[in-house]
C-alpha positions as CSV (number, residue, x, y, z in Angstrom):
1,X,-95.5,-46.3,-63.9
2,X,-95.0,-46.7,-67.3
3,X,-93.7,-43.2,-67.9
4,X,-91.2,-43.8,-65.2
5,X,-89.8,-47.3,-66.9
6,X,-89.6,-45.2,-70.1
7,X,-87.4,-42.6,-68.4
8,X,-85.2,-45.4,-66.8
9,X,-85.0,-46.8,-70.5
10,X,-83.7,-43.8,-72.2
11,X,-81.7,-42.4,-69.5
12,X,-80.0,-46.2,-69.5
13,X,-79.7,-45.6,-73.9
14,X,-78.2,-42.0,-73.5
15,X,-75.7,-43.1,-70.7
16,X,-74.4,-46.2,-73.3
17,X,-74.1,-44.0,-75.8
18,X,-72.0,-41.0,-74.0
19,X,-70.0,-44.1,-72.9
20,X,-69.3,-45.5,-76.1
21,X,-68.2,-42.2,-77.7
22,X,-66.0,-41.6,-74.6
23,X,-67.7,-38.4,-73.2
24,X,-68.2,-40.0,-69.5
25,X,-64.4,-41.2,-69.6
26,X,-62.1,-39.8,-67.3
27,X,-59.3,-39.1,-69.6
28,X,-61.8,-37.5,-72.0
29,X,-59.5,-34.8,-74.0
30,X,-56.9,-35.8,-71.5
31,X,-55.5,-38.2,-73.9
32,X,-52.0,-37.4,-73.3
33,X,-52.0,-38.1,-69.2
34,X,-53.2,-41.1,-70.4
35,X,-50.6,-42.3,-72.6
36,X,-48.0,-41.4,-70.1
37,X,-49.5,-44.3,-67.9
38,X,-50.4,-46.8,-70.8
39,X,-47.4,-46.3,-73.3
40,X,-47.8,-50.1,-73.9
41,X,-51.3,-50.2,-75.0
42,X,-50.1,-50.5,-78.8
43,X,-49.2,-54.2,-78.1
44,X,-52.4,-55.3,-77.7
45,X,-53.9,-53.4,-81.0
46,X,-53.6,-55.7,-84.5
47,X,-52.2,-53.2,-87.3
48,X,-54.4,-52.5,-90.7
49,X,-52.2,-51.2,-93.4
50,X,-54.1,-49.2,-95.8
51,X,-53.9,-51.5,-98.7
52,X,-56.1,-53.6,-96.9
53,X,-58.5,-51.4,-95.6
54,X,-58.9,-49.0,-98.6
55,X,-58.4,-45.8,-95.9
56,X,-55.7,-42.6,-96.5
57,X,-53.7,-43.8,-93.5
58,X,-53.0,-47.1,-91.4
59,X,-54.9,-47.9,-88.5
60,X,-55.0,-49.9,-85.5
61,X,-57.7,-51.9,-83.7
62,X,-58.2,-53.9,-80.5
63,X,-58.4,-57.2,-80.6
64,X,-57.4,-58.5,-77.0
65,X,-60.1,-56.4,-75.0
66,X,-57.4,-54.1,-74.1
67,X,-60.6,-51.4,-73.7
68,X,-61.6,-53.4,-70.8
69,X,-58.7,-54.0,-69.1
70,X,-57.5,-50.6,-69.0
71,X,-61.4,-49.1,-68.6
72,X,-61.8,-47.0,-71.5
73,X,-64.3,-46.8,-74.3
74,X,-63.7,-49.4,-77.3
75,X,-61.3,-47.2,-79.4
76,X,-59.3,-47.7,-82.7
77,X,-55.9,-46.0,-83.3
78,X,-55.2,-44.2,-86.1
79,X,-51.8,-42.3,-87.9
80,X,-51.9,-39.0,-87.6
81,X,-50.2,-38.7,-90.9
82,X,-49.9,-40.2,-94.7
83,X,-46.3,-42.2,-94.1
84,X,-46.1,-45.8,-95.3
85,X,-44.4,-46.7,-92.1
86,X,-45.2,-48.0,-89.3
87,X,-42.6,-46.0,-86.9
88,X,-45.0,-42.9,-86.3
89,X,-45.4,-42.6,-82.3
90,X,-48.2,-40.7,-82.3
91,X,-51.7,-42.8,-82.9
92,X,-54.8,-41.0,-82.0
93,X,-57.6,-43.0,-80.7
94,X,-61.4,-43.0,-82.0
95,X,-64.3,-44.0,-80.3
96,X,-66.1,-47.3,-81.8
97,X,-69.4,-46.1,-81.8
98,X,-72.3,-45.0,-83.7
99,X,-71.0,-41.4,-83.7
100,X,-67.4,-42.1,-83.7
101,X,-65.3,-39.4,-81.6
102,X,-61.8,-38.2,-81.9
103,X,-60.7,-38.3,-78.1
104,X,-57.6,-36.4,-78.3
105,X,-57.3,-32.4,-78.9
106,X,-54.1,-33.4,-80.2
107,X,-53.2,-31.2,-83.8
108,X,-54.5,-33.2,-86.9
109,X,-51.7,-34.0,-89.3
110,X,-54.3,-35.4,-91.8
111,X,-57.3,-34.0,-93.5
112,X,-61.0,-33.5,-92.4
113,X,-61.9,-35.3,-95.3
114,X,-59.9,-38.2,-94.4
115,X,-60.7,-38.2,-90.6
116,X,-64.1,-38.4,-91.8
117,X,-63.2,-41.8,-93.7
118,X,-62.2,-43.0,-90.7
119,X,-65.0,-42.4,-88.5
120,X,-67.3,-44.1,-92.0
121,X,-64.6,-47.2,-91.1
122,X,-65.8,-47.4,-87.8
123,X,-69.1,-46.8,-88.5
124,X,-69.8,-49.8,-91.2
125,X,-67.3,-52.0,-89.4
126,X,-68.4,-51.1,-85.8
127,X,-69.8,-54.7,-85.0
128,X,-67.0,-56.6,-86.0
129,X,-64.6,-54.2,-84.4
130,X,-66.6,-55.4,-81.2
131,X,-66.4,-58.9,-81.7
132,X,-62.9,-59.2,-82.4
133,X,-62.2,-56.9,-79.0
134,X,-64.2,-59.2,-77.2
135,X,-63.1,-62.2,-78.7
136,X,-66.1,-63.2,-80.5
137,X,-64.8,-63.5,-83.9
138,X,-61.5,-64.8,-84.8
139,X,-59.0,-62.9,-87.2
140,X,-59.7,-64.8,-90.4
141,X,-63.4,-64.2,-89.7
142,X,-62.7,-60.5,-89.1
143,X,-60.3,-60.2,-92.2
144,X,-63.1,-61.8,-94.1
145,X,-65.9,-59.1,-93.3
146,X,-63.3,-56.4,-93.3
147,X,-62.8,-57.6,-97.0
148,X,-67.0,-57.7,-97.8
149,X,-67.4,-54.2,-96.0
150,X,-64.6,-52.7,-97.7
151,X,-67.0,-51.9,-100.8
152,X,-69.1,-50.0,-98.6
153,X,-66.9,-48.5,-97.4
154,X,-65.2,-46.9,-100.3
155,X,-68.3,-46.7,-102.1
156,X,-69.4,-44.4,-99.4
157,X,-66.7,-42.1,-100.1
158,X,-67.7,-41.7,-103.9
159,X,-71.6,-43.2,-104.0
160,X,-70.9,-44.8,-107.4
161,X,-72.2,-48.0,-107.3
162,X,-74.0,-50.1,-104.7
163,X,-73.1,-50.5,-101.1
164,X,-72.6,-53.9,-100.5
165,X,-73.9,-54.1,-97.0
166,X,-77.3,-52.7,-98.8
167,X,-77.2,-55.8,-100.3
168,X,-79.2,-58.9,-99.4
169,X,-76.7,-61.9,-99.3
170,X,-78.2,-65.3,-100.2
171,X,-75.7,-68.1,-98.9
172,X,-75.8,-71.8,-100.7
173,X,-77.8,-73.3,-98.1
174,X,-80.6,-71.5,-99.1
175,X,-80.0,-71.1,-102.8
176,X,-78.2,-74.2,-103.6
177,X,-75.8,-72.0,-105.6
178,X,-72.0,-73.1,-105.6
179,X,-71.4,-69.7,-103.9
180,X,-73.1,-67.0,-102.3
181,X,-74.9,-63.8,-103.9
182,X,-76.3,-60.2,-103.7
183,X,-79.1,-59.4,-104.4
184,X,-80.7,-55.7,-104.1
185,X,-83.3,-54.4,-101.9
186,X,-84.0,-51.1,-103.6
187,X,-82.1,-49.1,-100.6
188,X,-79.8,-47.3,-102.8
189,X,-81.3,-45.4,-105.7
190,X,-77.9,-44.6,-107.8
191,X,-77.4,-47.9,-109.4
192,X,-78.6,-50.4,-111.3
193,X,-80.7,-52.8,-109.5
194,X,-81.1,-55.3,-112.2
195,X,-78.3,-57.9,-111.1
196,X,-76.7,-59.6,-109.2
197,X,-73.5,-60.0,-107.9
198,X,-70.5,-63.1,-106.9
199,X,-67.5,-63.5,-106.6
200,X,-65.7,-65.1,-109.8
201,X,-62.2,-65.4,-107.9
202,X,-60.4,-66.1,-105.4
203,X,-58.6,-63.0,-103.5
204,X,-60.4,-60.3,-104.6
205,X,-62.3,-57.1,-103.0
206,X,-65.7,-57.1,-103.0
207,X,-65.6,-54.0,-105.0
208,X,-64.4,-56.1,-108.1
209,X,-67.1,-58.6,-107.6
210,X,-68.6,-59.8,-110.9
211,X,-72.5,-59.6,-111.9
212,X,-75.1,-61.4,-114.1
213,X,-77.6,-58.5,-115.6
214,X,-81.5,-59.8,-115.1
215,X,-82.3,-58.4,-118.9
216,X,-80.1,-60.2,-121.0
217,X,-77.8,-62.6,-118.5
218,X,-74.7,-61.1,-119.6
219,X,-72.0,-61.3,-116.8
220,X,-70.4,-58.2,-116.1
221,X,-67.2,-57.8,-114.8
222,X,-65.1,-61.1,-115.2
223,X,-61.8,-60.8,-114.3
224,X,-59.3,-61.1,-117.4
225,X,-57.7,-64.3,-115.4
226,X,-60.2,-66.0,-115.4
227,X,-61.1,-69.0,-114.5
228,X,-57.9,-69.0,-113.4
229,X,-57.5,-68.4,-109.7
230,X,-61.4,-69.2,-110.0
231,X,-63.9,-69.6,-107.1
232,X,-66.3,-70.5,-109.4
233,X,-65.9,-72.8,-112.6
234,X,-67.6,-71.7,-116.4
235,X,-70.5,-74.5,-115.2
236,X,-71.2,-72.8,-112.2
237,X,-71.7,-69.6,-113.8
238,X,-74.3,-70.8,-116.0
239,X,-76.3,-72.2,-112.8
240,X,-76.2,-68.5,-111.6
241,X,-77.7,-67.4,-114.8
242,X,-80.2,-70.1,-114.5
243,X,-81.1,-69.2,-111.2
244,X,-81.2,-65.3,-112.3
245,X,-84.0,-67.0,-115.1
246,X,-86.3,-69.0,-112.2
247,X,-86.0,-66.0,-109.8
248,X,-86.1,-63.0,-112.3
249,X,-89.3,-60.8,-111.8
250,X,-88.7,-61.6,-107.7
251,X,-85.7,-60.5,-108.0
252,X,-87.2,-57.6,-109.7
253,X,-89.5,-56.7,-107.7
254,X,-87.2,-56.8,-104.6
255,X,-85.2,-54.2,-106.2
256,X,-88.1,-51.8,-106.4
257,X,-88.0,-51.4,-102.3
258,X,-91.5,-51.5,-102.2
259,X,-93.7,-54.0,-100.3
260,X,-92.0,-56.8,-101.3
261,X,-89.4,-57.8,-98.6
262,X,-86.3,-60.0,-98.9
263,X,-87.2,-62.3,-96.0
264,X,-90.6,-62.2,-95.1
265,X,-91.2,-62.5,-99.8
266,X,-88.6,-62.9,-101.7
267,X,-86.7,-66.2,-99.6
268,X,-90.4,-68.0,-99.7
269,X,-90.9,-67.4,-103.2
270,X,-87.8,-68.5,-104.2
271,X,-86.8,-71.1,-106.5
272,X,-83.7,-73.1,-105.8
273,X,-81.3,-75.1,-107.4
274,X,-81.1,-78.8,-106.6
275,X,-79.3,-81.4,-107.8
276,X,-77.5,-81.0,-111.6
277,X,-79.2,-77.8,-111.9
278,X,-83.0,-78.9,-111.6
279,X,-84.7,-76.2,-109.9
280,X,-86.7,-76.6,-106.9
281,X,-90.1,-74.1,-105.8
282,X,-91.3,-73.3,-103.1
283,X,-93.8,-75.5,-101.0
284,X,-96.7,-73.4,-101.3
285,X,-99.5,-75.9,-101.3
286,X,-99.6,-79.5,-100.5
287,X,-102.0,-82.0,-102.2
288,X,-101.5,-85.7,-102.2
289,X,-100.2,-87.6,-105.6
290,X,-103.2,-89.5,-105.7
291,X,-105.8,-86.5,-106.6
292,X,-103.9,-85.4,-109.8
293,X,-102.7,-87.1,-112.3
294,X,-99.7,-86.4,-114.7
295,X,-101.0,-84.8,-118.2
296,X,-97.6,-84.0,-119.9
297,X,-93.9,-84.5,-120.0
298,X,-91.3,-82.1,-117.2
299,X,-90.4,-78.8,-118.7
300,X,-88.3,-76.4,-116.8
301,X,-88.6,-79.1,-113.9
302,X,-92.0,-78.2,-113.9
303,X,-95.0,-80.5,-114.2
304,X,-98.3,-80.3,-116.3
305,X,-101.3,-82.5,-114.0
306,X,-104.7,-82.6,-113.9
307,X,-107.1,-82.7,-110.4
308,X,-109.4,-85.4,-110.2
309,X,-112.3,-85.3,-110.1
310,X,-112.6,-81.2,-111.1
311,X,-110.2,-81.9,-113.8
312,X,-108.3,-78.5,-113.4
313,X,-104.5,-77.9,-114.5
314,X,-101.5,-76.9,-112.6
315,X,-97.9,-78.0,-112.6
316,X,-96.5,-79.3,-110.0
317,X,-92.3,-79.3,-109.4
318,X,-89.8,-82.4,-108.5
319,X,-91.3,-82.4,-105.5
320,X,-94.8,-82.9,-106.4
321,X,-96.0,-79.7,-105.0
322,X,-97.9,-77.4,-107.1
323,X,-96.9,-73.9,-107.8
324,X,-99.8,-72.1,-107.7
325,X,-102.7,-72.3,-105.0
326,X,-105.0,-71.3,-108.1
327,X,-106.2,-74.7,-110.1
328,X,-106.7,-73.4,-114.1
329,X,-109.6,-74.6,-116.4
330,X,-107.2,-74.3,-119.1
331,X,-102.9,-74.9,-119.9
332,X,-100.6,-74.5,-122.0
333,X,-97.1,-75.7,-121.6
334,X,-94.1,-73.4,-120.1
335,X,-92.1,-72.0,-123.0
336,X,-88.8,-69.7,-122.6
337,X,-89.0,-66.6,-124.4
338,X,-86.4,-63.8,-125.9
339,X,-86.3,-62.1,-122.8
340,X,-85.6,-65.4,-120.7
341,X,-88.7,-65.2,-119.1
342,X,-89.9,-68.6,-118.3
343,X,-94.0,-69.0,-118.3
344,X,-97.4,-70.7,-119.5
345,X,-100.4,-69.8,-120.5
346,X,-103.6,-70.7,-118.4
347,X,-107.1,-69.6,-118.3
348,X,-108.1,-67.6,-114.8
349,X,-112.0,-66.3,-114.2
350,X,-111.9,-67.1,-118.4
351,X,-109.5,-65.0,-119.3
352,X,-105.8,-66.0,-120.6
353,X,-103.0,-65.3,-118.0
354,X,-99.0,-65.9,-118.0
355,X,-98.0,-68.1,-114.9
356,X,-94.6,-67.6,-113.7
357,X,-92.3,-70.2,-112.1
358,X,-93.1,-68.7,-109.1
359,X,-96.9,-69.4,-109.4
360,X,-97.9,-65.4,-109.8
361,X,-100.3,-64.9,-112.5
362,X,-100.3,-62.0,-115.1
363,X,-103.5,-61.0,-117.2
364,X,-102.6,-61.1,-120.9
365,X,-103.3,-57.6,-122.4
């Protein structure tokens, strides 16, 4: 029985996908019979010039479910040629799919090479190309993730520099950042993982996004008009870098693309801004106020106490939760060093260990 639901489960996966590409459609390399009975079909497509795409030649894409009223596969249109018009008759239709699929055996007036940057449109832009056929997104939305996935897409052409969409985006309701970031994942090995990336001002590609650097905080990138036309202000930058400080060997780590995950590690261990900068940890152990008592002043937001009655150290953050789920039989107070690493120095099984803002505990060679 189970063999038989299997079979019924790929056959159902292979028909989708010979749909999607077009190879079950009637007109399949009949493209022309079918223009002849559709010649209005362009009305209902929403034109891309290529300044705003970033491809060789204009395109154009569906976004009044046009596919499903005249029963064909989800297609885009493109120019078979490199004019800057928009007069051109003859728009060749692609398949919107994971394995896009010219559907015309129609002569090319443009190159492989840029065909093929086409199909990579499709292919990185494929869900949002659904939604706005299908009235699921609306155009600004649509413009707006055209406009993040555009650095993947012509970073995909020349593999310079990170793909965006290999990115981890943290939005402000979880950092408590003025804006959101990228962070890396470690899924692209040509580039350097060790920052992380905003966007400084206002009506820019993602491809000119600027960066702070983990090892030294520098920003990288900032445009030459800054801030004006600013999405960000000179204050909020340095809350960035101060949350590049509280989050640095996580954010380290992640890059490495090893074990440590993005959402199931990194978004629990990290620390986030609250109110006028004060940083706020993660709730990784609960004890009540009344079984530790406060030993020092706040430093770093962070809060020297001793348990009563074992009289162990720990800090604990603004809100009174401590860091670590280890309690230390000895504590020194956090200190920021050259580097900008923020730690202390506690005692573990009697030996001296640094304890990071995120309560992970180093031995001390």
């Amino acid at each position: 029985m189970e063999n038989i639901e299997l079979k019924r489960y790929i056959e159902k996966e292979v028909i989708e996908e010979l749909t999607s590409r077009g190879l079950l459609w009637e007109f399949y390399d009949k493209f022309d019979k079918y223009k002849k009975r559709n010649d209005d079909e362009m009305f209902e497509f929403h034109g891309l010039d290529k300044e705003s795409t970033g491809l060789p030649v204009n395109v154009f894409v569906d976004d009044s479910g046009s596919y499903k009223m005249r029963n064909h596969p989800l297609w885009i249109y493109f120019q078979n040629d490199y004019a800057e018009h928009w007069a051109n008759k003859e728009y060749l239709p692609i398949s919107v799919s994971r394995s896009p699929k010219l559907l015309t055996n129609k002569k090319l007036k443009i190159s492989r090479s840029d065909l093929q940057k086409v199909f990579e449109f499709i292919k990185i832009n494929k869900l949002i190309l659904k939604k706005l056929a299908d009235h699921k997104m609306s155009q600004d939305d649509f413009w707006w993730q055209l406009d993040t996935n555009r650095l993947t897409l012509e970073e995909s052409f020349n593999k310079s520099n990170v793909l965006l969409n290999e990115m981890a985006e943290i939005p402000t309701s979880k950092s408590g950042l003025p804006v959101p970031v990228w962070v890396d994942e470690g899924t692209s090995p040509q580039h350097d993982k060790n920052r992380m990336k905003f966007k400084a001002v206002k009506n820019t590609y993602p491809r000119n996004f600027s960066c702070i650097r983990f090892e030294d905080l520098s920003v990288l990138n900032l445009p030459k008009n800054f801030p004006k036309d600013a999405e960000v202000t000179p204050e909020d930058i340095e809350l960035l870098k101060k949350f590049v400080i509280y989050n640095k060997d996580n954010l380290i780590e992640l890059g490495k693309g090893g074990d440590y995950k993005f959402k199931t590690h990194f978004l629990r261990d990290m620390v986030t801004m609250g109110p006028n900068g004060i940083p706020i940890y993660p709730q990784q152990q609960k004890v009540p106020n009344s079984s530790y008592k406060q030993v020092r002043k706040p430093q770093f937001g962070l809060t020297m106490v001793m348990s009563n009655p074992e009289n162990k150290y720990n800090f604990v953050n603004n809100k009174r939760v401590p860091i670590s789920k280890t309690w230390f039989d000895q504590a020194e107070d956090f200190l920021k060093y050259n580097d900008g690493t923020i730690a202390a120095k506690v005692v573990v099984d009697n030996k001296w260990h640094w304890l990071y803002t995120n309560g992970k505990t180093n031995p001390i060679n």
